[in-house]
C-alpha positions in Angstrom: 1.2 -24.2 -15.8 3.0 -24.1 -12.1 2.2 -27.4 -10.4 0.9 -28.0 -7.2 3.1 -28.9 -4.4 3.6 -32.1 -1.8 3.1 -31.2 1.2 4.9 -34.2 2.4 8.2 -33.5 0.1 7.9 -30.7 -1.2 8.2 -31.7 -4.7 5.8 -30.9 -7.8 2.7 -33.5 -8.1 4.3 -34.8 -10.9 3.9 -37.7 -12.3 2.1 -39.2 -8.8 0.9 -37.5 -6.1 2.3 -40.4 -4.1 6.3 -40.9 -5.2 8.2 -38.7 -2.6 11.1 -36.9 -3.5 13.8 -35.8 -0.8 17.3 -33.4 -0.9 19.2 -35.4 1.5 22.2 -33.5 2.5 23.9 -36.6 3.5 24.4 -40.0 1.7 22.3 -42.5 2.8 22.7 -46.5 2.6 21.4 -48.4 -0.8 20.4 -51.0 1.9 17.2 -48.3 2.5 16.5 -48.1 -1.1 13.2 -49.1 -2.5 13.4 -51.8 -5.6 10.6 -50.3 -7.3 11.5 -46.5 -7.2 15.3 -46.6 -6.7 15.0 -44.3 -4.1 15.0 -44.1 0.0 12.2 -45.5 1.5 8.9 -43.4 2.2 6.4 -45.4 4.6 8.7 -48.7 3.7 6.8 -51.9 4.2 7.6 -55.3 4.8 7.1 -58.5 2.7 6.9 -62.2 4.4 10.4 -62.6 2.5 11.5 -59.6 4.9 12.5 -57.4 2.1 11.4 -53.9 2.0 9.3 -51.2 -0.5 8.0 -48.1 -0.1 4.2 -48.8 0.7 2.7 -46.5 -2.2 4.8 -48.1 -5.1 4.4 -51.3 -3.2 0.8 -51.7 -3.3 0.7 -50.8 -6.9 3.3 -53.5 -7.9 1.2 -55.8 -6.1 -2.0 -54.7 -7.8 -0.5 -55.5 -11.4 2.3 -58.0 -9.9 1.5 -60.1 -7.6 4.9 -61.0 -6.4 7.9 -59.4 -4.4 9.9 -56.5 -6.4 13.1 -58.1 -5.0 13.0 -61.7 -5.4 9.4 -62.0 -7.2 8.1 -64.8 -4.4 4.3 -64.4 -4.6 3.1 -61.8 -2.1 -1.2 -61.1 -0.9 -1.4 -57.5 -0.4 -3.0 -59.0 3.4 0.9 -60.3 4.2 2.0 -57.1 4.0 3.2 -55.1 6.8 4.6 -51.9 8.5 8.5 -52.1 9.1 10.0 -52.0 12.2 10.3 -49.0 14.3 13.7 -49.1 14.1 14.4 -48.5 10.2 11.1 -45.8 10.4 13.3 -43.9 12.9 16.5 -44.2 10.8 14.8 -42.6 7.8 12.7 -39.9 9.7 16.3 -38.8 11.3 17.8 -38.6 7.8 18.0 -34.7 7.1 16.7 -33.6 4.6 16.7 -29.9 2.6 13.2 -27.3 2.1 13.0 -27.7 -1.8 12.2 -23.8 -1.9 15.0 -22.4 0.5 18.5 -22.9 2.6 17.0 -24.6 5.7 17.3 -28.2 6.6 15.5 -30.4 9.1 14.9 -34.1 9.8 12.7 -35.8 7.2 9.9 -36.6 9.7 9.6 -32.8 10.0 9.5 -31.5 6.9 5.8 -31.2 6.5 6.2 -28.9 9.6 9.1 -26.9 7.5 7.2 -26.5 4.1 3.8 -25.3 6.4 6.2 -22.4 7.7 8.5 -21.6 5.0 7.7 -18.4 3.6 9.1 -19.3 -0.6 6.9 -22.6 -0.3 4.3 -22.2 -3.2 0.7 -22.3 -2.0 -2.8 -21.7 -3.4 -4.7 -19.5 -2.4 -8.0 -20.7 0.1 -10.6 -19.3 -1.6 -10.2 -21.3 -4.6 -9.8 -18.3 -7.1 -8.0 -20.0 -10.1 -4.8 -17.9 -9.5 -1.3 -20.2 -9.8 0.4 -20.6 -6.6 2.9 -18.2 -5.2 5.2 -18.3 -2.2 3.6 -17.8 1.1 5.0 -14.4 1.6 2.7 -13.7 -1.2 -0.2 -14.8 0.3 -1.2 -11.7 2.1 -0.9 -9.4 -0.3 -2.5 -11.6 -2.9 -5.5 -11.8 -1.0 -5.9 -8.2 -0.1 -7.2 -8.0 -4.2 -8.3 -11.5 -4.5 -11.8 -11.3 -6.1 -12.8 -14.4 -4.5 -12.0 -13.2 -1.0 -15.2 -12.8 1.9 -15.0 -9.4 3.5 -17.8 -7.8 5.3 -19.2 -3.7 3.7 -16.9 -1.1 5.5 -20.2 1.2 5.7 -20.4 1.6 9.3 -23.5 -0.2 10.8 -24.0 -2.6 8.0 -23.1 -6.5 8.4 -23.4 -7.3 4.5 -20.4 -10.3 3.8 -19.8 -11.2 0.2 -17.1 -11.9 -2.5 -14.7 -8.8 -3.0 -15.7 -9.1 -6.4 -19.2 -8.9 -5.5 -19.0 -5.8 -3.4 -18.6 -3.1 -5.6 -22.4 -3.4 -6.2 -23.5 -4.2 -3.3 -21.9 -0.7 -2.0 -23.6 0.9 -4.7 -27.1 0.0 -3.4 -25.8 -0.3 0.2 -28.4 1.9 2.2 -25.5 2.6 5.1 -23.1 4.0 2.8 -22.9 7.7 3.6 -23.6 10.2 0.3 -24.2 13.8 0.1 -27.2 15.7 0.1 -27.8 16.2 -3.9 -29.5 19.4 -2.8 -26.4 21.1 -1.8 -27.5 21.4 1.5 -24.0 20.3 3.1 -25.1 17.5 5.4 -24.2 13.5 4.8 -26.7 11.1 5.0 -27.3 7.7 5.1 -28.7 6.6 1.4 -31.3 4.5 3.2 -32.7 7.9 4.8 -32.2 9.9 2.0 -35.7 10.3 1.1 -36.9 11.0 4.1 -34.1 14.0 4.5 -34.5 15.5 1.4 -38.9 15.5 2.4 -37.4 18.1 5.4 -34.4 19.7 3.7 -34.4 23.6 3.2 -32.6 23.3 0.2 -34.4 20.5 -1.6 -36.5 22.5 -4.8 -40.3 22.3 -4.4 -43.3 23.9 -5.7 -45.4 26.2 -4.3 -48.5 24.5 -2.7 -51.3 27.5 -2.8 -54.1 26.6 -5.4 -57.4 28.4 -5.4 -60.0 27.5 -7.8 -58.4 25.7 -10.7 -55.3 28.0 -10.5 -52.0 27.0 -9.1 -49.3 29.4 -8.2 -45.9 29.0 -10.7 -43.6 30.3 -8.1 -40.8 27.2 -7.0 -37.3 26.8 -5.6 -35.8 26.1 -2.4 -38.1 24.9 0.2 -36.6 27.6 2.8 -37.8 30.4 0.0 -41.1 28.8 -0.8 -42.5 28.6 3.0 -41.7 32.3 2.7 -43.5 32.5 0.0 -46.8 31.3 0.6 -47.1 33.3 3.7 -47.5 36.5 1.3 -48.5 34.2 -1.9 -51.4 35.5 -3.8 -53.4 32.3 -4.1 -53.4 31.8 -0.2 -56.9 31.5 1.6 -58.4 34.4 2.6 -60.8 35.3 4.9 -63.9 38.6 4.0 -63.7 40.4 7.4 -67.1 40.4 7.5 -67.8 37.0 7.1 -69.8 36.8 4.4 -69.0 33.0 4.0 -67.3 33.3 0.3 -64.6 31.5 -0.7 -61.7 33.8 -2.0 -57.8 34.1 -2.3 -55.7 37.1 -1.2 -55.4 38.2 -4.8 -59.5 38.7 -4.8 -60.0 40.1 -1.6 -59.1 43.8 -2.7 -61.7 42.9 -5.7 -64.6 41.3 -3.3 -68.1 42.8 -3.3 -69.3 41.5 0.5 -73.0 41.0 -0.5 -73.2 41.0 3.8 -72.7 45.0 3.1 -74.6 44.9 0.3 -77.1 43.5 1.3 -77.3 44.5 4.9 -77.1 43.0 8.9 -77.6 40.7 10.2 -79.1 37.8 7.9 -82.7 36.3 8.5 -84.2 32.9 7.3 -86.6 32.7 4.8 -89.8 30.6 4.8 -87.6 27.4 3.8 -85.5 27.8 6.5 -82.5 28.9 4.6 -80.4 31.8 5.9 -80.8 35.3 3.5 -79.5 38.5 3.5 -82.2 41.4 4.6 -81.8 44.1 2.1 -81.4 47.9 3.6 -83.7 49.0 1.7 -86.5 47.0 2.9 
């Protein structure tokens, strides 16, 4: 598996996390070697005995230790001290190679260098498991990355989530603009898609006219059914001379007005009630 990176060096986190590892392009003095590493100083440290040690490998020596690496004179961790400015500004000076390309730059600003450096490996932010790459990567890993926060594209809604996490939220997303299922052209927003298709001429419906205990059969397009029912057969209908009876169109032609039957106009009878007078009384 590819290892994480220093950010201080460079180098893969391997063994410690703490042992440094520089390309100097030049050779540099054993003088600034640490005893315990065998390398050039990293954040060296001074001992009472006024020898030197990088301070990470130092404090651990002392842990176990006790003693100095270089002469083995007993040492308290509380004796120790940074070392002069001077030697911390002959060793940030030293130049020093980008492990992952051709440029160079003084050690002290390599962190800068490997923060810029387009092959330097890095993980990506949101933490989606995938091994590091080089920075120039980044961007178009994270244009797929699954883990990624982006916010719905469907104009007007402010929904945020994973990438991964999207794809249903757009399926349910009541901004997302679909077509009319009814053919009728027009592209609505799924959240007012119900109340559209209650008003849209092509949406199929049934013909509304019922008239005792029968219902007319007749359906299809909305725009064809409200010309229906004006000329439907089950649609209320009036007797011109208002005998009161409830009829539809189909049984007006077949109504017997019992007000020309029976004769005009109507009386009350003893109870109050209101009765035909026959003609013939």
């Amino acid at each position: 598996a590819t290892l994480a990176c220093c950010m201080v060096c460079g180098q893969s986190l391997s063994p410690s996390p703490h042992d440094h590892h520089f390309d100097y392009i030049q050779d540099v003095d054993k003088e600034y070697d640490c005893p315990i590493l065998l390398e050039t100083l990293v954040d060296p440290q001074e001992l009472p005995c006024e020898h030197l040690a990088s301070k990470d490998a130092l404090l651990r020596w002392l842990q176990f230790h006790g003693t100095c690496p270089t002469d083995r004179s007993p040492v308290d961790v509380s004796q120790v001290k940074p070392a002069n400015c001077t030697i911390r500004n002959i060793l940030d000076k030293l130049r020093v190679l980008c492990p992952h390309c051709t440029a160079d730059t003084v050690r002290a600003d390599l962190p800068v260098l490997l923060n810029t450096c387009e092959k330097s490996p890095v993980t990506c932010p949101n933490a989606c498991g995938a091994s590091p790459s080089p920075r120039s990567a980044l961007f178009g890993h994270r244009d797929l990355c699954p883990a990624e926060v982006i916010q719905c594209t469907n104009s007007g809604c402010s929904h945020t989530s994973r990438r991964e996490a999207m794809v249903q939220h757009v399926e349910r997303c009541g901004w997302v603009l679909i077509q009319c299922p009814d053919a009728c052209g027009k592209l609505v927003q799924r959240q007012v898609l119900s109340t559209h298709r209650s008003e849209c001429p092509e949406t199929c419906v049934a013909c509304a006219m019922k008239f005792n205990g029968r219902s007319c059969a007749f359906a299809g397009p909305r725009r064809l059914v409200m010309e229906h029912e004006l000329t439907c057969g089950l649609r209320p209908a009036v007797c011109p001379r208002n005998c009161g009876v409830d009829m539809c169109a189909d049984d007006a032609s077949q109504h017997d007005c019992i007000a020309y039957l029976a004769g005009w106009p109507p009386s009350c009878d003893m109870s109050g009630r209101r009765v035909w007078v026959s003609r013939k009384s």
